[in-house]
C-alpha positions as a printed Julia matrix, in Angstrom:
656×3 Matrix{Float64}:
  84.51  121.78  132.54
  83.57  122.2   136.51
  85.86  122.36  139.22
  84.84  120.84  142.48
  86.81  118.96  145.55
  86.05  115.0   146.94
  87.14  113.74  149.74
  89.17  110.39  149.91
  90.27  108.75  152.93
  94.32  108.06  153.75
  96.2   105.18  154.5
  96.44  106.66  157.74
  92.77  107.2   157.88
  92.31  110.73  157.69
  90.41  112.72  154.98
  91.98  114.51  151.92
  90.35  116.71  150.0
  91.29  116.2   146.16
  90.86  118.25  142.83
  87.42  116.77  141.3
  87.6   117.84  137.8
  84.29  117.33  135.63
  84.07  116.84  132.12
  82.27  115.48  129.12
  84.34  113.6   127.28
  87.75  113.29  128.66
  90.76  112.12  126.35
  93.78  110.14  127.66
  96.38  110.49  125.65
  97.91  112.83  123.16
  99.04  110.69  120.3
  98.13  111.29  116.49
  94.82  108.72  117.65
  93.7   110.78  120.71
  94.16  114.34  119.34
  92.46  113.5   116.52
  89.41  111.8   118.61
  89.34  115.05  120.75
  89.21  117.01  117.28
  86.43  115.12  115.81
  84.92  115.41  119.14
  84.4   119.39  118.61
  83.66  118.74  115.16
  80.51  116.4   116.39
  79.35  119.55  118.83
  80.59  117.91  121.8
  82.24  121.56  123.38
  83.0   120.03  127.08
  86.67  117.85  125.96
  89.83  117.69  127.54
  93.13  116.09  126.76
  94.65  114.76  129.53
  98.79  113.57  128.9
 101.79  113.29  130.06
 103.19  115.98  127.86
 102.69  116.62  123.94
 106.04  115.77  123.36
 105.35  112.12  124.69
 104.32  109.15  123.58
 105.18  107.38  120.21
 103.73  108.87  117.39
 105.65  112.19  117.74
 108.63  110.47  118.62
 109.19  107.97  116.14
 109.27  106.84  112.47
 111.42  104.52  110.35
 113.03  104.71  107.07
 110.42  105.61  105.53
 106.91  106.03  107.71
 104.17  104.37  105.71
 100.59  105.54  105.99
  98.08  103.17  104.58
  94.94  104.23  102.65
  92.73  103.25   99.74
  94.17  103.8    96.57
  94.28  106.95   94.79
  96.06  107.15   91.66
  96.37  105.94   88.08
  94.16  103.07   87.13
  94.72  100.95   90.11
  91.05   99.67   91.02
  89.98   99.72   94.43
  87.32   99.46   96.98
  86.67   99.9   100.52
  85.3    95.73   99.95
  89.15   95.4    98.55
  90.87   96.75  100.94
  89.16   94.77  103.86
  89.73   92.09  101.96
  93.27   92.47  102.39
  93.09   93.51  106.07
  90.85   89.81  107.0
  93.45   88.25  105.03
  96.11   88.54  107.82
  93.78   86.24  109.79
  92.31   86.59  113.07
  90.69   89.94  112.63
  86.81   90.68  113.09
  85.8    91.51  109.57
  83.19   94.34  110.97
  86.31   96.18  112.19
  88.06   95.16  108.72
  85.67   96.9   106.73
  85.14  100.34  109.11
  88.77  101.07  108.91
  89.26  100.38  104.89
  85.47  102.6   104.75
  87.14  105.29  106.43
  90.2   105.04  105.23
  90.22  107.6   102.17
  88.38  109.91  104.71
  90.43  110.3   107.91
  93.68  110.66  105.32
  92.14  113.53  103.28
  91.44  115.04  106.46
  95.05  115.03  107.41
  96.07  116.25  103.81
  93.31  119.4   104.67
  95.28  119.9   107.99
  98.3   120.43  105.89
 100.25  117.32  106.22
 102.05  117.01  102.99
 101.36  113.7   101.44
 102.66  114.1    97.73
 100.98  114.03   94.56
 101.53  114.3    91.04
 101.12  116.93   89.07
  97.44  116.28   88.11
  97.16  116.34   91.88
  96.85  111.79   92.21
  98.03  110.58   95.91
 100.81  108.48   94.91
 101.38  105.38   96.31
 103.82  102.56   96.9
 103.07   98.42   97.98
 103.97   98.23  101.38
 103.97   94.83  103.15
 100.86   92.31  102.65
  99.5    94.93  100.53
  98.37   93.83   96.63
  98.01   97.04   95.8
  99.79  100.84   95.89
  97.94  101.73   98.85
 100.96  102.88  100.92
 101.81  106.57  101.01
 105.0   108.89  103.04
 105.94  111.8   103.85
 109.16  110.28  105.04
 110.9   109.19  108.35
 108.48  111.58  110.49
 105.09  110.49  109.01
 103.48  110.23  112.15
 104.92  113.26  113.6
 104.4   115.26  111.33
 100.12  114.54  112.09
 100.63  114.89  115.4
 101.95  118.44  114.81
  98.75  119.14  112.3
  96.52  118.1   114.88
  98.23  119.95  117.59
  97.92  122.83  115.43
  93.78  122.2   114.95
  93.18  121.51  118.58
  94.99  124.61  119.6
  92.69  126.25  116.69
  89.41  124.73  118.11
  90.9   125.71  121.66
  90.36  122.24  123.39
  91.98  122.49  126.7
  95.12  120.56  127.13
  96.37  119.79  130.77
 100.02  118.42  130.41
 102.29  116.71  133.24
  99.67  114.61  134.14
  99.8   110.35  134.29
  96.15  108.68  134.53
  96.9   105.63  136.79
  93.06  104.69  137.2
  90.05  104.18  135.63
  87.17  105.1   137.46
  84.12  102.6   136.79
  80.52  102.28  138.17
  77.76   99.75  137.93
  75.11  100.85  135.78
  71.85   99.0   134.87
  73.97   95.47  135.71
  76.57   96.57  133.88
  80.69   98.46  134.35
  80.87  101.76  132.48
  84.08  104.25  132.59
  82.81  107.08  134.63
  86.52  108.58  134.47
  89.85  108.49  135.85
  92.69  109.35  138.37
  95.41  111.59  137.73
  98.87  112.34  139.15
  99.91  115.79  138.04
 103.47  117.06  138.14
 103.56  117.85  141.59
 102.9   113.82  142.49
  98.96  114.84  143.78
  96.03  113.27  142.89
  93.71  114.64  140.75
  90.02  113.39  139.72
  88.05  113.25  137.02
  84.52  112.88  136.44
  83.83  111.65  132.75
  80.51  110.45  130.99
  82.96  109.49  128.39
  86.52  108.28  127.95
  88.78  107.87  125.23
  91.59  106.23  125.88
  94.58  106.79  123.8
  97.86  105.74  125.6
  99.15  103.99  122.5
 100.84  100.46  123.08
 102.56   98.86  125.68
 106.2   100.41  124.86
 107.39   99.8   128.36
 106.73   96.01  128.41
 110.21   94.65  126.88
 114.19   95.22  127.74
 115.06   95.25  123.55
 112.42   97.43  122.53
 112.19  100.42  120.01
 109.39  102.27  121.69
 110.7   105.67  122.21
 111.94  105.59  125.89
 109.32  108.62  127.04
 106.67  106.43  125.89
 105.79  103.1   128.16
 101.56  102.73  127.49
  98.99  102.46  129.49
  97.43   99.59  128.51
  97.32   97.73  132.32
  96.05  100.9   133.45
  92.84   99.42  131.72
  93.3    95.82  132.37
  92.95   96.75  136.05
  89.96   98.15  135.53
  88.36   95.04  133.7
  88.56   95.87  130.15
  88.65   92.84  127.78
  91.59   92.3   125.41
  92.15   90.52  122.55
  95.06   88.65  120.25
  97.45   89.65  122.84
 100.2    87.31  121.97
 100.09   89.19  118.51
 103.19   91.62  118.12
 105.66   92.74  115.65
 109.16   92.19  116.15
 112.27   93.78  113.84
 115.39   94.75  113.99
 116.2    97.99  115.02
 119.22  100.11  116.75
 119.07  100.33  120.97
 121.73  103.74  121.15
 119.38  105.51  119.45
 115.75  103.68  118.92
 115.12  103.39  115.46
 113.68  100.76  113.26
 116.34   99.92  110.28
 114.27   98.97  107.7
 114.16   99.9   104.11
 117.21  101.44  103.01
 119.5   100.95  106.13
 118.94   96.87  104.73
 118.48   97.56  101.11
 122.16   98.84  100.45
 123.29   95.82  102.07
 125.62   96.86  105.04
 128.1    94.84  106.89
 126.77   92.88  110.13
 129.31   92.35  112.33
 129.18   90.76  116.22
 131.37   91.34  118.79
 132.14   90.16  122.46
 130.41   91.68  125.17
 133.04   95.07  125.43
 131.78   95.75  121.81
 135.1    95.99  119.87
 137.02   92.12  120.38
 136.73   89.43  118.97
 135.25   90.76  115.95
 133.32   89.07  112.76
 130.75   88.43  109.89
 128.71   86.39  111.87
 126.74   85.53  109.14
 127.99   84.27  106.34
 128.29   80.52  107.85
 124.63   80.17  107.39
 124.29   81.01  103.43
 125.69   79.31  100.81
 127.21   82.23   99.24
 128.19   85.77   99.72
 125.35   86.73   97.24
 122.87   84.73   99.09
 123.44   86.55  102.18
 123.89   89.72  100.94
 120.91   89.42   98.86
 118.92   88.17  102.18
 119.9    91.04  104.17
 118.24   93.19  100.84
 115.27   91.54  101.19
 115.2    92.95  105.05
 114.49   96.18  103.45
 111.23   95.33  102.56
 110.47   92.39  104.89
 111.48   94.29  107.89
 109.26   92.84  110.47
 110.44   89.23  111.62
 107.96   86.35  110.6
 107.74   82.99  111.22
 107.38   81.85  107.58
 110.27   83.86  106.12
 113.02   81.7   108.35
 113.07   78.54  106.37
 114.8    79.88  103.14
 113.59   83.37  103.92
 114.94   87.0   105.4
 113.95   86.2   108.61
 116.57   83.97  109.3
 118.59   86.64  109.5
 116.67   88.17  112.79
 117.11   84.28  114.23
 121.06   85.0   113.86
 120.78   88.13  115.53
 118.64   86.64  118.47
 121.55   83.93  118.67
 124.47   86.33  118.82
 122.99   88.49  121.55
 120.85   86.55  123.78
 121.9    82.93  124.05
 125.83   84.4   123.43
 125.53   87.18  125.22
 127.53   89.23  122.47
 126.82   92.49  120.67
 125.82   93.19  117.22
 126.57   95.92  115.08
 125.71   96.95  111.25
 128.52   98.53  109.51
 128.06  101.04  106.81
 131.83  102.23  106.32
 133.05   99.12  103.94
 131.67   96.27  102.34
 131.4    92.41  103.78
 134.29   90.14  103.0
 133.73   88.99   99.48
 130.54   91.21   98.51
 130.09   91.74   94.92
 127.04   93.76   93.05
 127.25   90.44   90.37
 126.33   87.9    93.34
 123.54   89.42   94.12
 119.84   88.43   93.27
 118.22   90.03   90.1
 116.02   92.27   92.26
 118.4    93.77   94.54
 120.86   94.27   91.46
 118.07   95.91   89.82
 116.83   98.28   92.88
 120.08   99.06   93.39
 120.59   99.89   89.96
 117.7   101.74   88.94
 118.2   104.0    92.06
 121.77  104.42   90.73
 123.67  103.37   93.57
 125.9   101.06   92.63
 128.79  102.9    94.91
 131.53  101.42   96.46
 130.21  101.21  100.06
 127.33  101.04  102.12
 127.44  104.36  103.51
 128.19  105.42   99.87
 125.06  103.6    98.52
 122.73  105.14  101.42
 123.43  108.43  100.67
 123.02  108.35   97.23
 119.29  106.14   97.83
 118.21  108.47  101.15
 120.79  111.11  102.64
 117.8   111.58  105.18
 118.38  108.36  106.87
 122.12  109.28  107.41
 121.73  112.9   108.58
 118.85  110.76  111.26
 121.76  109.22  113.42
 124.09  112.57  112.83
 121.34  114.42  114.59
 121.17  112.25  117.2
 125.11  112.09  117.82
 126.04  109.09  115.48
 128.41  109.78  112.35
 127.66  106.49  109.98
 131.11  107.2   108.29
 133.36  106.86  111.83
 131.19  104.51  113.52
 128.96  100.83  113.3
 125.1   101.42  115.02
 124.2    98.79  117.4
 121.93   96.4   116.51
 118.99   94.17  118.28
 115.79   92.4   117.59
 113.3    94.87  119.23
 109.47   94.95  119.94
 108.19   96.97  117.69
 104.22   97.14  117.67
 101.38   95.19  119.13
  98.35   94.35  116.91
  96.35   92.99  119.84
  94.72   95.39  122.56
  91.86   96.66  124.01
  88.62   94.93  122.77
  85.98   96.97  120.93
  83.45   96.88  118.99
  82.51   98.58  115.51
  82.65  101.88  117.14
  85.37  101.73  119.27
  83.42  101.14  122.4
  85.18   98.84  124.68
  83.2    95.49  124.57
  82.68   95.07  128.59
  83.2    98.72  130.05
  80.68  101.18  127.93
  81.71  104.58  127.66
  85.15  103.64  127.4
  86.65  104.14  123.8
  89.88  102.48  123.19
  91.82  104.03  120.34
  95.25  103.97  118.17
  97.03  101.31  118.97
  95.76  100.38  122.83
  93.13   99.2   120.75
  93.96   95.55  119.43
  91.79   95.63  116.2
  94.3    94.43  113.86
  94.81   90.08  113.78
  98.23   88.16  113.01
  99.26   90.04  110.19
  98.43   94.27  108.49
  99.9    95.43  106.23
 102.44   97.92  106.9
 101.18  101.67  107.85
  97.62  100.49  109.03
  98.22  101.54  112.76
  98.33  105.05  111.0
  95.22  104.24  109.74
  93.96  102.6   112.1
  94.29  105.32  115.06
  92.37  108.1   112.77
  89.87  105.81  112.1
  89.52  104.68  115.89
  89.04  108.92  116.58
  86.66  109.79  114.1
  84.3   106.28  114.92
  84.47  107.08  118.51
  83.57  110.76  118.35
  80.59  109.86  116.13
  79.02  107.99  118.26
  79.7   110.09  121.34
  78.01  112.87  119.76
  75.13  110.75  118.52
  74.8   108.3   121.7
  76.26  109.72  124.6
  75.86  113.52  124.36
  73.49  113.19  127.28
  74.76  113.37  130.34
  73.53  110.11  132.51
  76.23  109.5   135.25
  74.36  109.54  138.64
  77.01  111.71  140.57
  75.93  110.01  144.26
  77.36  106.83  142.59
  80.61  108.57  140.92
  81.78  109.9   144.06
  81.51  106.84  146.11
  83.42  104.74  143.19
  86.23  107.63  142.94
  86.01  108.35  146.64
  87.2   104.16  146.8
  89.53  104.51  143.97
  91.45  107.42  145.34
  91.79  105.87  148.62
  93.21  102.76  147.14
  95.66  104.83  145.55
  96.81  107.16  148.46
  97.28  103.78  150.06
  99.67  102.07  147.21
 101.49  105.3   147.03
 102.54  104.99  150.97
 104.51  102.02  150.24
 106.28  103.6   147.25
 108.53  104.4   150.39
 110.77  100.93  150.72
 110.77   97.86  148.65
 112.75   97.47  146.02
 113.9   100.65  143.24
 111.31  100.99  140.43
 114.55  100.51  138.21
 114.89   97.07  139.09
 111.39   96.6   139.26
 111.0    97.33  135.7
 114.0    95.86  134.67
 113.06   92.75  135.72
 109.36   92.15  134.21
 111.08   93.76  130.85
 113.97   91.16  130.65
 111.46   88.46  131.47
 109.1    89.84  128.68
 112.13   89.57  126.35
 112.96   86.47  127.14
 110.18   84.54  127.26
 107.7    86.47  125.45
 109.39   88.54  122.25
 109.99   87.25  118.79
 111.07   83.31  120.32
 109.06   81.56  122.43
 109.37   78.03  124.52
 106.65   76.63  126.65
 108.58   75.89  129.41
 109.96   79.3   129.19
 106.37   80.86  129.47
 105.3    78.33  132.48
 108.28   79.69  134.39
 107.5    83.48  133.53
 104.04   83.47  134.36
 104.89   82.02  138.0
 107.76   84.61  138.31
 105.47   87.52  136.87
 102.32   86.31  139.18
 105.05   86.93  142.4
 106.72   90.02  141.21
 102.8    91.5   140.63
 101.92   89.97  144.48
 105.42   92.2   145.55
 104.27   95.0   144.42
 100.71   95.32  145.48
 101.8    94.49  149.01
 105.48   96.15  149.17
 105.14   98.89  146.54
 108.27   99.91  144.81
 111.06  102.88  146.35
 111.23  106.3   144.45
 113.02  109.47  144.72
 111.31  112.5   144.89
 109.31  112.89  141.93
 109.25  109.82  140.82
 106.02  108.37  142.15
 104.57  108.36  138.6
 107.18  105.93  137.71
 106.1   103.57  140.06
 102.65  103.81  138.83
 104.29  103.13  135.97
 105.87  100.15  137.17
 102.94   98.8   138.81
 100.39   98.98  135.59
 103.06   97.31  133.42
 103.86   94.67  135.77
 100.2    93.74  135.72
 100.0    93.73  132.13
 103.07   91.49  131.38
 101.58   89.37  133.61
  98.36   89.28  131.3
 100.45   89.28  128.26
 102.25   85.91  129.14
  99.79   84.33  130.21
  97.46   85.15  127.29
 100.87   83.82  125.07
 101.23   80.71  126.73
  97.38   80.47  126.24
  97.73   80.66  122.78
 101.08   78.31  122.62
  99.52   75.72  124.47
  96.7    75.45  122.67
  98.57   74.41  119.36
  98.09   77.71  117.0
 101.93   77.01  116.42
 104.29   79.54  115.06
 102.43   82.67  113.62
 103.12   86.41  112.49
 105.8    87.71  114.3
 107.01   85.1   116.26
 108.11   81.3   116.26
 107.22   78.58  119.12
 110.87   76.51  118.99
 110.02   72.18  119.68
 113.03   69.96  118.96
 110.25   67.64  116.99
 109.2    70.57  114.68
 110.43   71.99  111.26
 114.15   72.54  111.2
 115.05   76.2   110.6
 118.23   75.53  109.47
 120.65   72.66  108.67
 123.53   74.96  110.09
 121.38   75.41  113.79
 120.26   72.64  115.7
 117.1    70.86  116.8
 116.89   72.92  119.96
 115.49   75.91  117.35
 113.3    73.82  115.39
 109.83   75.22  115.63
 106.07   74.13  115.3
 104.27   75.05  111.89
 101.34   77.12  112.5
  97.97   75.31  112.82
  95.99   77.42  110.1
  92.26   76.92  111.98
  93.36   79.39  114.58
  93.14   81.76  111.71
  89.85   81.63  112.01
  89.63   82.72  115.56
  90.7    85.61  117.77
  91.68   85.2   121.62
  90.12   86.99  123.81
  92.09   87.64  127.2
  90.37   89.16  131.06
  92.07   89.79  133.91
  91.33   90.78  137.53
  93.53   92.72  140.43
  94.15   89.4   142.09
  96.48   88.3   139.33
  93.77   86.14  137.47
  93.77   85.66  134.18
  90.93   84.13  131.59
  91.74   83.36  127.78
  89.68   81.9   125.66
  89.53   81.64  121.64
  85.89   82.79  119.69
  84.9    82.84  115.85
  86.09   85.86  114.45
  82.84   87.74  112.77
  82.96   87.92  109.13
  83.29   90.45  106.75
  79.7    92.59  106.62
  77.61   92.18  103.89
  76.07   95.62  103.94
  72.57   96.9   102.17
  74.14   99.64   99.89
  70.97  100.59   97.97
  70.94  104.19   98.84
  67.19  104.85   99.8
  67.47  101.98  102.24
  70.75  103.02  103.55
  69.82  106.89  103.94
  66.56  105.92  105.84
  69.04  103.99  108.36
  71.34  106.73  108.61
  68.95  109.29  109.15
  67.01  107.43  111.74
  69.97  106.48  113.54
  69.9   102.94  113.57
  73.41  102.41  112.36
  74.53  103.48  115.93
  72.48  100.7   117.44
């Protein structure tokens, strides 16, 4: 790493001198995906890696979990047979996912999680020493795996540990707003980025590689449980050019907004009371839903099923669990009223008899048939009621409120087979900034997916890139631009409007127009209104306080990307793939969803071609935005014969 200065003109038009930082490999980001990447990195003999983040205690893999954190891998116990063939199998199932990427994550499945278990993460076994698993969602097989509600954290903190081990510098406090690219050989490439660090200065940084790691966009939507530290970077990237794909593709569940926490599994599978309220949260109380069941047993047995099918999805309403996250969207949106789930007693009329032979039988087999829901809970998983004790809320003296909150997004940052970013080389995408999953994964993939993403892009750094080719004459004058763009934007951050309102706006709109329930005439009016809120900004800025110019950098690269992300799903909703994953487009001439609800939340089946396809989305500063749908690529059919293989391998020709 070499320190140097650059010069960057003003918006007064004097010269600055800033911090010019050179590097290798730079990583953005300091997620379980990034710290692994920068890991692997060493690992590869690339020495000259640095970690550039906001803080290690950022971001949501260290600061979130759910019931019970899955982490997806090949199987690896008993007698179950699988396959790294099998597995993609069941990822290209979910439709609209490349098959190349299908297969590298299920091929390196088994070996990114035994390198976690060798960091000392402790995934549990039997006693002849078999990873025992679990079926998670669209999963055929025990693939799934947990350490519990801190699965994710709990990696982060091994790989902490390793990079501190392998001494890879770390600079904390510091918020990439940038991407620095060049032209080379009729081409973009990443070249690096721009920094604010703590103090709100500019810092640059020269990079013949990036990996970017900023995780999703968690600052996009009002109901949302993305832990608040964490809002992504992904329009950081989207400025810069970089190609993304199946956008419109996110997850959507319930989830408490006090404290942000998905409540899935066993907060749903002891069957607690929902109750909604008016706006001041305690009149005009009631069971909202028992008027949409036909019995007590039938709802109670629906809310079970949210235990498992904890993600909304458009073909679960009809007759299905999901209806259930419809309800909720009801109460609290078009109502306006609140909605809490109530552990301390029993819905009106709930009986262990009315319930469906599964849930009797989980419920039984776990042996907690107890009198109430809190009762039941603590007998199934006392961890998930000392969760909200530790964070200040006592399940026995007091209901958690509830909302349907964005959760994940399976679309991203386009890249190939090796994580490369499909337009800007050098630039690695990876955990979930990069969109390689389609419409549905099964649950704990993103785990998966972002060790996978590190050790693929580290690979072929160390085999590709490990030269150093950037022309520095050409760097400087791209950085030298870039900077002085910046200096400029942050002289308006002086009046306009707060970056509180800012954000609060492009997140309502995002929530109303572009969650879990989606109109077209919605979208039309929320593109419009997101094209003139990003037009604001570039010309106005938005006002901070002191210290808060990263915030409205913050602002600024999410109000570009909700901008991109509703147009990409009204792209996608106009163009007739219909109701899909995670979310339902409503047309009074569509299927009902329920006799009790009326035509105004009918929606359109899905149009099963467009499972076949995947949409990829550009965008450029000026607020323009390209979508168009291509073939998704199939799943490889490899040579495995070994001589051939090992010939390719050691040649190289598998990184071509």
């Amino acid at each position: 790493m070499e320190r140097h200065t650059l010069s960057a003109a003003t918006a007064d038009g004097r010269r600055r001198d800033l911090p010019h930082i050179r590097v290798h490999t730079l990583v953005i980001g300091s997620g379980a995906a990034g710290l692994n990447a920068a890991v692997q990195l060493r690992r590869h003999g690339v020495d000259d890696v640095l970690i550039l983040t906001e803080g290690l205690d950022k971001g949501t893999s260290i600061n979130t979990g759910s019931d019970k954190q899955t982490y997806y891998k090949l199987a690896m116990c008993g007698d179950d047979a699988d396959s790294p063939h099998a597995m993609a199998e069941t990822y290209f199932a979910g439709g609209s996912m490349h098959g190349d990427l299908a297969l590298v994550e299920a091929s390196l499945s088994a070996r990114a999680f035994l390198h976690l278990v060798t960091l000392g993460v402790p995934f549990p076994t039997d006693a002849y020493g078999q990873f025992v698993g679990y079926k998670t969602d669209h999963d055929p097989r025990q693939r799934a795996t947990s350490i519990g509600p801190y699965t994710s954290q709990e990696m982060c903190r091994a790989l902490i540990r390793e990079a501190g081990r392998l001494r890879i510098p770390i600079r904390e406090g510091r918020f990439a707003i940038a991407l620095i690219t060049v032209e080379e050989d009729g081409a973009r490439r990443a070249a690096g980025a721009l920094a604010l660090n703590g103090r709100g200065q500019l810092e640059i940084y020269e990079a013949e590689n990036v990996v970017y790691a900023t995780g999703g966009p968690g600052g996009l939507y009002h109901t949302s449980v993305y832990p608040e530290v964490h809002t992504g970077g992904i329009g950081v990237a989207l400025l810069a050019g970089a190609q993304a794909q199946n956008l419109p593709e996110s997850q959507y569940g319930l989830a408490s907004i006090g404290f942000r926490w998905n409540v899935s599994g066993t907060y749903m599978q002891v069957v607690p009371r929902f109750l909604s309220t008016a706006a001041d949260g305690a009149s005009d109380a009631r069971e909202f839903l028992r008027d949409a069941f036909a019995s007590v047993g039938e709802m109670g047995s629906m809310v079970f099923l949210k235990g498992y099918q904890w993600p909304f999805d458009s073909r679960k309403i009809v007759g299905g669990s999901s209806l259930i996250d419809v309800l909720v969207y009801i109460e609290t949106v078009v109502k306006g009223r609140r909605v809490f789930l109530d552990y301390r007693e029993n819905g009106a009329g709930f009986s262990f008899a009315d319930l469906s032979p599964e849930a009797l039988a989980y419920l039984t087999k776990s042996q907690a048939l107890h009198e109430t829901p809190l009762g039941r809970l603590q007998a199934m998983n006392p961890a998930a009621v000392a969760l909200y004790r530790k964070h200040g809320i006592d399940l026995a003296r007091e209901p958690i409120e509830i909302a349907v909150c964005a959760q994940h997004n399976n679309g991203g940052l386009a890249a190939n087979h090796w994580w490369e970013a499909v337009n800007l080389r050098h630039l690695f995408p990876v955990g979930e900034v990069n969109g390689s999953h389609g419409i549905y994964r099964p649950g704990g993939s993103a785990l998966n997916s972002g060790q996978v993403g590190g050790f693929r892009a580290a690979e072929f750094i160390a085999r590709r890139y490990a030269d150093r080719t950037l022309e520095a004459g050409r760097f400087a004058q791209a950085a030298a631009a870039t900077a002085a763009d910046a200096l400029r934007w942050s002289a308006t951050c002086r009046a306009g409007r707060d970056w509180r309102e800012e954000r609060r706006e492009l997140q309502q709109r995002m929530t109303r127009a572009g969650a879990h329930i989606r109109r077209g005439s919605d979208l039309a009016q929320a593109v419009e209104e997101a094209r003139d809120q990003w037009r604001r900004l570039q010309t106005s800025g938005c006002r901070v306080g002191k210290g808060e110019l990263p915030e409205a950098w913050s602002t600024r690269q999410l109000c570009f990307a909700h901008l991109v992300y509703l147009e990409a799903i009204r792209f996608a909703v106009e163009s007739g793939a219909g109701s899909r994953g995670s979310s339902v487009v409503l047309d009074p001439g569509g299927t009902p969803a329920h006799e009790g609800l009326g035509p105004e939340w009918s929606f359109v089946p899905p149009d099963p071609e467009f499972r076949e396809r995947v949409l990829e989305t550009e965008a450029t500063p000026d607020g323009a935005v390209t979508s168009r749908w291509v073939s998704r690529r199939p799943l490889p059919t490899t040579d495995t014969w070994f001589e051939t293989a090992w010939a390719a391998f050691r040649s190289g020709t598998i990184y071509s």
